[in-house]
SEVOPA-303353 format. One line per field, with one value per residue: residue in three letters; x, y, z of N, C-alpha, C, CB in turn; residue number from 1. Coordinates in Angstrom, 2 decimals, always signed. Atoms other than C-alpha are relative to their C-alpha. Glycine has a CB too. Layout:
// residues N
residuo [ALA:...]
n_u [X:...]
n_v [Y:...]
n_w [Z:...]
ca_u [X:...]
ca_v [Y:...]
ca_w [Z:...]
c_u [X:...]
c_v [Y:...]
c_w [Z:...]
cb_u [X:...]
cb_v [Y:...]
cb_w [Z:...]
num [NUM:...]
// end
This chain:
// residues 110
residuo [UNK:UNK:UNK:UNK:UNK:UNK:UNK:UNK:UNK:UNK:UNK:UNK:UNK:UNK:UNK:UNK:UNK:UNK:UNK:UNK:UNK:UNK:UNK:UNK:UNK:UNK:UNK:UNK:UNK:UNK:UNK:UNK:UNK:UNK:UNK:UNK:UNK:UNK:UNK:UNK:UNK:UNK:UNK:UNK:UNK:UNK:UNK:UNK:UNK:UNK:UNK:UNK:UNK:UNK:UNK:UNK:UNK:UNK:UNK:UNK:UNK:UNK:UNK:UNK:UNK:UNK:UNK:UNK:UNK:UNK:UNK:UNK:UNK:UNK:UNK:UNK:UNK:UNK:UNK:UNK:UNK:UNK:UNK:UNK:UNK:UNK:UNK:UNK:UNK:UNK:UNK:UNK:UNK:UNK:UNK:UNK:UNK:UNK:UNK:UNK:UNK:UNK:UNK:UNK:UNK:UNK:UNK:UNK:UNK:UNK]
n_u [-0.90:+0.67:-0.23:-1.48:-0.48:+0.74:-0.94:-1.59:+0.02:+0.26:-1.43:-1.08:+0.57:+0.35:-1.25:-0.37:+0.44:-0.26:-1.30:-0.11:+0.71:-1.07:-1.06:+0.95:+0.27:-0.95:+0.10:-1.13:-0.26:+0.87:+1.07:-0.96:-0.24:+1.03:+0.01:-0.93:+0.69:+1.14:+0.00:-0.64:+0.69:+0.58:-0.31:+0.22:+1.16:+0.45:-1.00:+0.28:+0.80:-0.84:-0.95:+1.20:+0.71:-0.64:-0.39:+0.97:-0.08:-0.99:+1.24:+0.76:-0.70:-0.57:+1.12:+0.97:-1.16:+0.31:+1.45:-0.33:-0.60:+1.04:+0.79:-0.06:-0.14:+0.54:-0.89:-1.21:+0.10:-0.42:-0.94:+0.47:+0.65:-1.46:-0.97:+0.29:-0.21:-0.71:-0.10:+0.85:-0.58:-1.34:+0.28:+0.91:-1.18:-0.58:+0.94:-0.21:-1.06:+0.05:+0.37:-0.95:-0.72:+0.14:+0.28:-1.54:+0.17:+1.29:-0.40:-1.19:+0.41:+0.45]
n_v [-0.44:-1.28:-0.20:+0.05:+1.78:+0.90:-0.36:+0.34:+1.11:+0.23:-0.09:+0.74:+1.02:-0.01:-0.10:+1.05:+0.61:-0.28:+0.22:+1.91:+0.24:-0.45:+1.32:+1.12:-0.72:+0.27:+0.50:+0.09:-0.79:-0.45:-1.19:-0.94:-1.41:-0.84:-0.27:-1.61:-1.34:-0.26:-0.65:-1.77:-0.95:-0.59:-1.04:-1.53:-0.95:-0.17:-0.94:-1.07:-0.46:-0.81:-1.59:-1.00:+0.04:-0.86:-1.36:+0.07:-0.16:-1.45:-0.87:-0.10:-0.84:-1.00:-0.78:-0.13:-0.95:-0.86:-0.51:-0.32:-1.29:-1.43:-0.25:-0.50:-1.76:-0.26:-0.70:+0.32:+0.57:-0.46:+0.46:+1.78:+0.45:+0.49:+1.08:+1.12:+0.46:+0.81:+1.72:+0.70:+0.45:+1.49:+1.81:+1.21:+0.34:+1.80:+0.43:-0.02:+1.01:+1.24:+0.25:+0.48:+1.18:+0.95:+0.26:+1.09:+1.45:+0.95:+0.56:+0.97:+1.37:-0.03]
n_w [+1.04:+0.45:+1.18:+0.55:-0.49:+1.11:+1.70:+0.25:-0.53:+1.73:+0.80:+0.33:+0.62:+1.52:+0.31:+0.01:+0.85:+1.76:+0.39:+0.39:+1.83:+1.32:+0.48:+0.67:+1.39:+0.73:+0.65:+0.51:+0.64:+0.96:-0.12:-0.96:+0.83:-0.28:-1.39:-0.20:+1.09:-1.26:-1.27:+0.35:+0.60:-1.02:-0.32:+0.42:+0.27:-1.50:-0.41:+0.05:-1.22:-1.18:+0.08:+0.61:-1.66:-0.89:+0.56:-0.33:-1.75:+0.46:+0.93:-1.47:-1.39:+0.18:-0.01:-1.10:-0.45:+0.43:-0.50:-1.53:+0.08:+0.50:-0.63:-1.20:-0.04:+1.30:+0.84:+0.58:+1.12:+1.75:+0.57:-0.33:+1.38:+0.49:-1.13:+0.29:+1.28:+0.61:-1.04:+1.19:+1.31:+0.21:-0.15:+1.48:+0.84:-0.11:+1.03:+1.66:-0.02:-0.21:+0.43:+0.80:-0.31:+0.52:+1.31:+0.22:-0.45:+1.54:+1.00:+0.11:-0.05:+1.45]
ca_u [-7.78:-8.11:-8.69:-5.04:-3.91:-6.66:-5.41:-1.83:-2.97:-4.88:-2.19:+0.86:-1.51:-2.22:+1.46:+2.47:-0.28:+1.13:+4.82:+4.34:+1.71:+5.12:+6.84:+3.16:+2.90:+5.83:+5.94:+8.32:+10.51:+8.87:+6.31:+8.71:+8.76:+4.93:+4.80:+7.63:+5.88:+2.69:+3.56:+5.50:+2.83:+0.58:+2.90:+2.97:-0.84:-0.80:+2.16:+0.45:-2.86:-0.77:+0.67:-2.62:-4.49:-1.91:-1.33:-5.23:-5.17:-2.32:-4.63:-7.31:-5.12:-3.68:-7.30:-8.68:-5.25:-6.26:-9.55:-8.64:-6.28:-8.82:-11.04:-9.02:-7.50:-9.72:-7.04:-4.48:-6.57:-4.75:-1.69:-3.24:-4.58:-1.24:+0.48:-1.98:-2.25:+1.10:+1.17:-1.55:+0.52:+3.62:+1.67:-0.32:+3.28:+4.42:+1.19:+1.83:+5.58:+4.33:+2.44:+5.12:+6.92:+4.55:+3.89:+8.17:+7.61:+4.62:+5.99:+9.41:+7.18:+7.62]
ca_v [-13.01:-9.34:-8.12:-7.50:-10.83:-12.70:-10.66:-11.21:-14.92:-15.21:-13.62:-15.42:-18.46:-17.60:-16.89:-20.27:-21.48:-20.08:-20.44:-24.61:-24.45:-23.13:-26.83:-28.23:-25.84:-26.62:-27.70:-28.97:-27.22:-26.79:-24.67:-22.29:-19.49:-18.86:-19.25:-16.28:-14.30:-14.84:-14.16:-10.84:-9.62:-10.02:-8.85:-5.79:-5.46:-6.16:-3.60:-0.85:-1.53:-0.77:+2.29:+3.74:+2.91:+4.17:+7.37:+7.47:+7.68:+10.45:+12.16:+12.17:+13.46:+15.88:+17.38:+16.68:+18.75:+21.59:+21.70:+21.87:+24.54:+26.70:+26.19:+27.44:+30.46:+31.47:+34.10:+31.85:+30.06:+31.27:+29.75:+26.29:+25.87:+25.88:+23.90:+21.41:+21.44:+20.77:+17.92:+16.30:+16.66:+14.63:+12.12:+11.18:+11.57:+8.47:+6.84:+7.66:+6.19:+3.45:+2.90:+3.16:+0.63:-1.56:-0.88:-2.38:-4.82:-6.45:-5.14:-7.27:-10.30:-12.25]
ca_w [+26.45:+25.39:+21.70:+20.68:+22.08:+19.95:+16.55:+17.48:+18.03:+14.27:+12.97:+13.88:+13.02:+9.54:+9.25:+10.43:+7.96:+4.60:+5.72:+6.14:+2.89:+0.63:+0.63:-0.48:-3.57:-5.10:-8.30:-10.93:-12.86:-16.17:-14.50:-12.70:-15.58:-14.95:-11.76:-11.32:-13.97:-11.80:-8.66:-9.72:-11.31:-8.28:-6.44:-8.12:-8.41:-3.92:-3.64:-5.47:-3.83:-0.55:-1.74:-3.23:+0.39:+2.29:+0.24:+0.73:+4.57:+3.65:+1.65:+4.58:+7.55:+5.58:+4.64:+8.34:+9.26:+7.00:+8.16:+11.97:+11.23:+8.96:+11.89:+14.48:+12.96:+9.93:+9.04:+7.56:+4.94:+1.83:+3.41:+5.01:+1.71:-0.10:+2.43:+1.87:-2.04:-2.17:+0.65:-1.45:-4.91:-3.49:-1.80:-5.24:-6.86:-4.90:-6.40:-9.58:-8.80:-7.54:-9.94:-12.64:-10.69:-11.01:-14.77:-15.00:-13.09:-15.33:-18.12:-17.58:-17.42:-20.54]
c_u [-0.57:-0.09:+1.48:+0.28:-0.59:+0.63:+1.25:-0.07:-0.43:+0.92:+1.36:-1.06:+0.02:+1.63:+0.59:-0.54:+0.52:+1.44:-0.04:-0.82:+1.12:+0.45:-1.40:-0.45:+1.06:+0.38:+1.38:+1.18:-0.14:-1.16:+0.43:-0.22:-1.22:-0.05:+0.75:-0.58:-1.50:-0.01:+0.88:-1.24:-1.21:+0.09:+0.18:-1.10:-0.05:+0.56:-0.91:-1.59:+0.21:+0.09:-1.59:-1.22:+0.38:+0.44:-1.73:-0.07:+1.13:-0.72:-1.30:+0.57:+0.27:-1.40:-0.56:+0.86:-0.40:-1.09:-0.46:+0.93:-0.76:-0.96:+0.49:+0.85:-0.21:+0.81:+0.79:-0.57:+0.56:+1.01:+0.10:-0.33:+0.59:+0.49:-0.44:-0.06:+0.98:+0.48:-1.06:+0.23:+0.92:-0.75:-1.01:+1.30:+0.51:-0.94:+0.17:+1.75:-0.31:-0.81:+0.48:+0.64:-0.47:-0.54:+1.54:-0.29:-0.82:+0.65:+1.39:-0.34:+0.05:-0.94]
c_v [+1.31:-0.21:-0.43:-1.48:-0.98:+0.58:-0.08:-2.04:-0.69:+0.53:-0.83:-1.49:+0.09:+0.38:-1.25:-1.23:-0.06:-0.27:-1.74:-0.09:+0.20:-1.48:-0.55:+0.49:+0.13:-0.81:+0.15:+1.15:+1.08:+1.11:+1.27:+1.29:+0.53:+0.10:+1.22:+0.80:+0.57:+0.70:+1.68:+0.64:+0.04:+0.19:+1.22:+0.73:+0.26:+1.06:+1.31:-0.11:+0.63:+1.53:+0.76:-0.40:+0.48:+1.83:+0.50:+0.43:+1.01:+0.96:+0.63:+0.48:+1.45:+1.22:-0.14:+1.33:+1.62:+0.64:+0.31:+1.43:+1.31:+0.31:+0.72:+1.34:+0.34:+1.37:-0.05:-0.95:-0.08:-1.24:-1.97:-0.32:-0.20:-0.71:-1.61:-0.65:-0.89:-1.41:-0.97:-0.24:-0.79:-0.94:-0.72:+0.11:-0.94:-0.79:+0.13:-0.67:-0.91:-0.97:-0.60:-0.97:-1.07:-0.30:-0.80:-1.08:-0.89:+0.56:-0.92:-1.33:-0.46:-1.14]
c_w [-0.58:-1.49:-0.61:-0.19:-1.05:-1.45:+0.47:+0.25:-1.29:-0.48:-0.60:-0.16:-1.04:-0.68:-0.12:-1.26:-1.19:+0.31:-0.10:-1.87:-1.25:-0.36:-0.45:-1.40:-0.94:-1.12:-1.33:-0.70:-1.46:+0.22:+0.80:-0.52:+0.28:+0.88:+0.82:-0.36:+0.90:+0.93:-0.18:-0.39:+1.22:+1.29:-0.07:+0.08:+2.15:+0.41:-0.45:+0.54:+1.48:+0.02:-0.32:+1.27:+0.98:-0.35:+0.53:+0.98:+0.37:-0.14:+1.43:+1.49:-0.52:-0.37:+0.86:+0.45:-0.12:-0.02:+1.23:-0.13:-0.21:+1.82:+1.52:-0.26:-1.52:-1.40:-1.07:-0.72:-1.22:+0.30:+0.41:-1.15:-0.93:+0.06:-0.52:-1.73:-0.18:+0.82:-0.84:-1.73:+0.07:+0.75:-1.58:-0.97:+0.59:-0.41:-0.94:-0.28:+0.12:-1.21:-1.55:+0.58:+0.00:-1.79:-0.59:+0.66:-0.65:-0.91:-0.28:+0.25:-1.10:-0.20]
cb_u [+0.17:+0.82:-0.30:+1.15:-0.79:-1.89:-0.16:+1.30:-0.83:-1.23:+0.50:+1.41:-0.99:-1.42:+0.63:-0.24:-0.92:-0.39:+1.14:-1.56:-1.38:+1.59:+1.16:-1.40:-0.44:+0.50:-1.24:-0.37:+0.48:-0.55:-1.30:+1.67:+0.32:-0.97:+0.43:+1.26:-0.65:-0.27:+0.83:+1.30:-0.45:-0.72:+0.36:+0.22:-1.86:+0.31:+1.61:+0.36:-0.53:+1.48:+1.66:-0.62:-0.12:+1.25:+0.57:-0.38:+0.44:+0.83:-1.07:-0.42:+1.68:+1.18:-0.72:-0.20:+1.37:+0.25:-0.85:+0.98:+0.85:-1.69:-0.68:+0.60:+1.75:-1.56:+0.53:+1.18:-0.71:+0.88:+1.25:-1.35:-0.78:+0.78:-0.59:-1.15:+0.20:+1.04:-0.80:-1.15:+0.45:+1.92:-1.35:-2.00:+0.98:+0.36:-0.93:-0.18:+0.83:-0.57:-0.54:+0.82:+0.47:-0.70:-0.48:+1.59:-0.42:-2.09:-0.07:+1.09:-1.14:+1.21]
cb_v [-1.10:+1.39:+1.30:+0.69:-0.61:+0.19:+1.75:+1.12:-0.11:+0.58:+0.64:+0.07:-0.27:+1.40:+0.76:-0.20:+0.24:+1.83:+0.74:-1.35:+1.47:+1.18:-1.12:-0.31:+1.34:-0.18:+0.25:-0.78:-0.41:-1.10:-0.55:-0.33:-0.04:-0.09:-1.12:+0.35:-0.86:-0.84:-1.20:+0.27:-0.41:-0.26:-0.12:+0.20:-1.07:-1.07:-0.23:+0.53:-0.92:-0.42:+0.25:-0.53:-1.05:-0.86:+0.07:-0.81:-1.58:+0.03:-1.57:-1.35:-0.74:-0.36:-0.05:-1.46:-0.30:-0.13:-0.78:-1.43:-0.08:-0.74:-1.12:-1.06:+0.70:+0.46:+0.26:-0.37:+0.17:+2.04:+1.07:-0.46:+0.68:+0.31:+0.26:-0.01:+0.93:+0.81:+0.13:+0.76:+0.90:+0.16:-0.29:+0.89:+0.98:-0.69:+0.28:+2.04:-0.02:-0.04:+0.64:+0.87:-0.01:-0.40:+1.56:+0.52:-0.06:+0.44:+0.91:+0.32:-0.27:-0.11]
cb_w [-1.11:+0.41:-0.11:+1.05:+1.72:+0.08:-0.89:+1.63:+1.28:-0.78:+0.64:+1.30:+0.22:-0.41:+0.83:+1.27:-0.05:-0.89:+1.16:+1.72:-0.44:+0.48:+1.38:+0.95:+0.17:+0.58:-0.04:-0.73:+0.20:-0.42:+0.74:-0.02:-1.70:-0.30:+0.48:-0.66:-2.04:+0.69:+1.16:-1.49:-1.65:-0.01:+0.11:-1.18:-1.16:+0.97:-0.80:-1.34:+0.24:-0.05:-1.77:-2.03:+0.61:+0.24:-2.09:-0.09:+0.86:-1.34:-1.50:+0.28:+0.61:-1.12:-0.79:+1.21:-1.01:-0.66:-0.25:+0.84:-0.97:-1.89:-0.05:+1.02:+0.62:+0.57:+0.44:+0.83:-0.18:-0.58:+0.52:+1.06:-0.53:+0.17:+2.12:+0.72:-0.78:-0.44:+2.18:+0.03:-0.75:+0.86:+1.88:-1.16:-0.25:+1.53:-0.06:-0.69:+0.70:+1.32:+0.40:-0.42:+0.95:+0.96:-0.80:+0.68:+1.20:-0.32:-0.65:+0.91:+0.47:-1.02]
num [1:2:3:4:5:6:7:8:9:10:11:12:13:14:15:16:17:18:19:20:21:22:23:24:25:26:27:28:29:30:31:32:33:34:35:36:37:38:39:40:41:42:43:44:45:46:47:48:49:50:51:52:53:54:55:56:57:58:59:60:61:62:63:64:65:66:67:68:69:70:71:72:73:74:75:76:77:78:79:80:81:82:83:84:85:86:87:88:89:90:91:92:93:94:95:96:97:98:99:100:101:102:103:104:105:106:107:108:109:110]
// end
């Protein structure tokens, strides 16, 4: 069995695990309102870890990019260096969205 195969093999395992585990965590109705409030809210904190890891690894191409470029034609620094500023201001402006989205989302928890 190669690599892949084995992580596509823990995978859909640990998938099968948490989708049967949902009918054993189920609890009455009285405890429903936190339990929503809960899980929203860390959903919100897993969502913007996402976004601010993947903007991250954004962040990092786009300055390996700009550093392969400088290096292969040292002429056009002024305007690789632009290019990339502003590729690096809208990816931390979806971070900073995302981030408001999850400040609504927790704050509409009551």
């Amino acid at each position: 069995m190669d690599k892949i195969a084995k992580y596509k093999y823990v995978g859909y395992s640990m998938l099968a695990l948490a989708l049967l585990a949902i009918p054993a965590l189920a609890q009455g109705a009285a405890d429903n309102e936190f339990t929503v409030n809960s899980s929203r809210a860390i959903g919100a904190g897993i969502g913007f870890g996402i976004a601010a890891g993947f903007a991250g690894i954004g962040q990092g191409l786009a300055g390996k990019g700009a550093t392969e470029g400088v290096a292969r034609n040292p002429g056009a620094v002024s305007q690789i260096q632009t290019m990339m500023i502003i590729a690096l201001a809208l990816i931390e402006s979806l971070v900073l969205f995302a981030l408001l989205i999850v400040f609504v989302v927790v704050g509409s928890v009551k």
